[in-house]
C-alpha positions, -999 to 999 in steps of 0.1 A, spaced: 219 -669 204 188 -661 226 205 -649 253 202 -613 273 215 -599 303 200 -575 328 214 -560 357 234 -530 376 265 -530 400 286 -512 425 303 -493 391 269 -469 387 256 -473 418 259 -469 454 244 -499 478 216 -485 491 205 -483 455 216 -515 446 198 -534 476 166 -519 461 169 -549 437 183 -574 451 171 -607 458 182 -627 487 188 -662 485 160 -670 510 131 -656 480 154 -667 452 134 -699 451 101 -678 450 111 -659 422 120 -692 403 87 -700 401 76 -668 396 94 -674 362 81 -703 354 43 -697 360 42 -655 348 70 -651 319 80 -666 286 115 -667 300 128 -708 288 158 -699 315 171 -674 338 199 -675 364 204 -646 392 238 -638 405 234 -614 433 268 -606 452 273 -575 474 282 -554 447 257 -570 416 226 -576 412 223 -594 374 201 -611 356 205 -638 328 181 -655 306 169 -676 275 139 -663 258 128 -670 221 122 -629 224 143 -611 242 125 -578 241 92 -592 252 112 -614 279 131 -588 291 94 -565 297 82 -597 314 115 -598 337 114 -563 345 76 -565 353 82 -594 373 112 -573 398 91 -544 401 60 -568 415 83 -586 433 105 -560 452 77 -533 450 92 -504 434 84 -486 401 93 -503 368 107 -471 356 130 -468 385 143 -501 375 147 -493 336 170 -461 355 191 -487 370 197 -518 349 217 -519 317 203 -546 291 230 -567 265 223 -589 245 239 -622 226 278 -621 225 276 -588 239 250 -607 271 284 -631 267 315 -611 270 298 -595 302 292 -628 322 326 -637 312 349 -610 325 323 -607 353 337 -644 362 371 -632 358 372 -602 382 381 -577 353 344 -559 363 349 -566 401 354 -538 427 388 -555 436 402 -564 398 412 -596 394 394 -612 433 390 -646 433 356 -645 451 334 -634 422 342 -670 408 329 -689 437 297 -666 435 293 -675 402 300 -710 408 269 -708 434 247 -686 415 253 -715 385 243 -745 415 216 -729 425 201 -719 388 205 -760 382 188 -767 416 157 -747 405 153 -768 375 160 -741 352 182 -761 329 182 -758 297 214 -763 276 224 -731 263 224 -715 293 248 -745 313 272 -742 282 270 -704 287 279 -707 324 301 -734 324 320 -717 299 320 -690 318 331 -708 350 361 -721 329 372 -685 315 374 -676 349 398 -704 358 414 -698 335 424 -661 340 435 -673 373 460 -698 363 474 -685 330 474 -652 341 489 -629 372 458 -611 373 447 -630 408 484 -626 422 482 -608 452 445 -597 446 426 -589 476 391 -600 480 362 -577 495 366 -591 529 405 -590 525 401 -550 518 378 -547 550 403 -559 572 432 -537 556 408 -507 560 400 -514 600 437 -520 601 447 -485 585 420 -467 609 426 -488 641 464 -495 643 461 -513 679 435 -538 663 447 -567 681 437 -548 717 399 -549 700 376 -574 708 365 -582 672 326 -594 663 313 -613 629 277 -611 627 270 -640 600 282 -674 587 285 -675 549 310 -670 527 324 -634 533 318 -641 569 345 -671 570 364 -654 546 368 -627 576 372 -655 600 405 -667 580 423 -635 578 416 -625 612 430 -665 622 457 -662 600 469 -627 612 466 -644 648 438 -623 665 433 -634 698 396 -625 704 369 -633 677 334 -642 684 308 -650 655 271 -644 662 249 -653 633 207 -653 627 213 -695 629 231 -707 659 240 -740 649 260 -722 611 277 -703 642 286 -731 665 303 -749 638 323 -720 622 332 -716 660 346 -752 664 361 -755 634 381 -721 643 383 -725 679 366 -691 683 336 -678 707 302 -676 699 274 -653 710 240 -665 708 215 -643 686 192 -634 715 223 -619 732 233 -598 709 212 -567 717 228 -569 750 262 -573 738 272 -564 712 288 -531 731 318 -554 744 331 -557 707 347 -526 696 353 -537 658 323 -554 645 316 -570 608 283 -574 595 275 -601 561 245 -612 564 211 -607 540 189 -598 567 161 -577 548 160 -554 579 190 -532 603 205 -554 622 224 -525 642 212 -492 647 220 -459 667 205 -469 701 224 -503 701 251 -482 715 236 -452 732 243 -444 766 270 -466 774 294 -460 744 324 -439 755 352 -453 728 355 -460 690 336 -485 675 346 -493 642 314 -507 621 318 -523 590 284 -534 569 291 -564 545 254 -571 537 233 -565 511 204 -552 520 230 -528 547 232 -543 580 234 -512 590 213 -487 604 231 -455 588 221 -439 612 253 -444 635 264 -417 614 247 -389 640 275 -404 662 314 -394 656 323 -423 680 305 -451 656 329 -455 627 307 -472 597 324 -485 566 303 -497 536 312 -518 506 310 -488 488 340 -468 510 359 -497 503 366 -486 466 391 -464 475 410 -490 492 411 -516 467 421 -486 441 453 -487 455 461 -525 447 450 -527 411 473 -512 390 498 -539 385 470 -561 379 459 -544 354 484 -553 331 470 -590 328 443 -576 312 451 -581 276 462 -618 284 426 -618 300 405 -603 271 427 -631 248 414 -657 272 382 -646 271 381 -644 230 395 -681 225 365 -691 252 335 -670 233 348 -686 199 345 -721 217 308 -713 220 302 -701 186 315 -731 177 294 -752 198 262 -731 190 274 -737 150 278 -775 155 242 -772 176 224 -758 145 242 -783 123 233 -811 138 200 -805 158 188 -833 180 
């Protein structure tokens, strides 16, 4: 099996570090063709979350490939090659296998067991098929791995009351800000963690939540659809002081917030919390003991607290995941039997 895995996470590494790599969805297509025209890579699919940054591919030599690939990030992002080889950790085969597989799962996630991981696989495996990278190893590796995942989730108690990363930033403003619902709350973005926020702050019955986001109209409808405000981006400069609690998720390669944003007129808590990779931002806010800034990696400690029962699905989990890696061998045996 010609398969190899690159890549680091939230587990060694802080974000700042981890954005260093990180390829946003808006260059993903770039670096697709990058691929293609520079590398002897047959395959490759990226799954980039806000606490990942991996790397999967095909290659007839995985050594060579994996040179090529790491050649390729350094000209790409513009950092050192041997800073990268500091960072990443390389598997291989089964080994390449096992990891994508409980990656899917949750068992590697900063919340064990969260159900979002899957949907970002799900994406990263869309998007890899909407690059024409196909080739049929790697679908049967990720649909495979899209299935273990399932899996997990319905066989198992391992998702039972698992909290997502947006879940656990709402729990933490909630443990720091006790008179939340007094707050005028703030989502700057419109994907997936950003509605994710939207639906826990609905469902708890918030009464004031506006979404700003880069792209109005991604706004506008998250706004309708939720019956919440919306502040245009060319606004935001200029208001963004009214909102006391304040989510960024977006991947913005610059700070969307910084220091000055709320100099001068700031004379209560504000309660930051930077979703995004790259950071939203600006750290420094930190000069300021009235700007509260949480980042995905302060939430750790939250979702430490919620794991431990979960944990106990994981041996169901790792059976799961055997019974799904043996389905492949099989498939790769029968492949080599019968070639087309």
């Amino acid at each position: 099996m010609n398969i190899a895995y690159v890549g680091c996470s939230f587990q060694h590494f802080a974000v700042k570090d981890l954005e260093k790599l990180y390829i946003s969805k808006q260059d993903t297509s770039h670096f697709y063709h990058h691929i293609k025209q520079t590398t002897s890579i047959k395959s490759i699919c990226l799954l980039m979350t806000c606490n990942r940054v991996e790397f999967y591919f095909e290659s007839d030599h995985l050594t060579h490939a994996k040179k090529e690939l790491l050649t390729l990030i350094s000209t790409f992002k513009n950092i050192p090659e041997k800073t990268i080889n500091d960072m990443i950790t390389y598997k291989e085969k089964y080994t390449a296998l096992e990891h994508l597989f409980k990656v899917s799962c949750g068992i590697k996630s900063m919340v064990f067991g969260e159900n979002e991981i899957l949907s970002q696989v799900k994406s990263a495996y869309e998007l890899y098929r909407a690059q024409n990278q196909n080739t049929a190893l790697l679908n049967k590796v990720f649909q495979s791995a899209i299935a273990t995942g399932k899996r997990t989730r319905t066989e198992t108690q391992i998702s039972q009351g698992s909290y997502s990363i947006s879940s656990i930033a709402i729990e933490a403003v909630r443990e720091r800000c006790l008179d939340y619902f007094a707050h005028n709350i703030l989502i700057i973005g419109a994907g997936i963690i950003a509605e994710r926020l939207i639906k826990k702050w609905t469902a708890l019955g918030h009464p004031s939540i506006t979404i700003c986001n880069r792209t109005a109209t991604k706004a506008l409808k998250l706004a309708q659809a939720y019956q919440l405000k919306h502040l245009p981006p060319d606004e935001l400069k200029e208001k963004v002081k009214n909102y006391s609690i304040i989510f960024t998720a977006t991947s913005s390669k610059d700070f969307i917030l910084n220091e000055k944003n709320f100099t001068d007129t700031i004379s209560s808590k504000y309660f930051l919390i930077d979703l995004g990779v790259p950071r939203n931002i600006n750290p420094n806010v930190d000069h300021n003991p009235l700007l509260s800034r949480l980042t995905i990696t302060n939430l750790q400690e939250v979702a430490d607290k919620n794991i431990h029962r979960r944990k106990k699905e994981l041996e169901k989990c790792e059976t799961i995941i055997n019974e799904e890696l043996e389905k492949v061998k099989n498939w790769l045996n029968y492949k080599q039997q019968h070639p087309a």
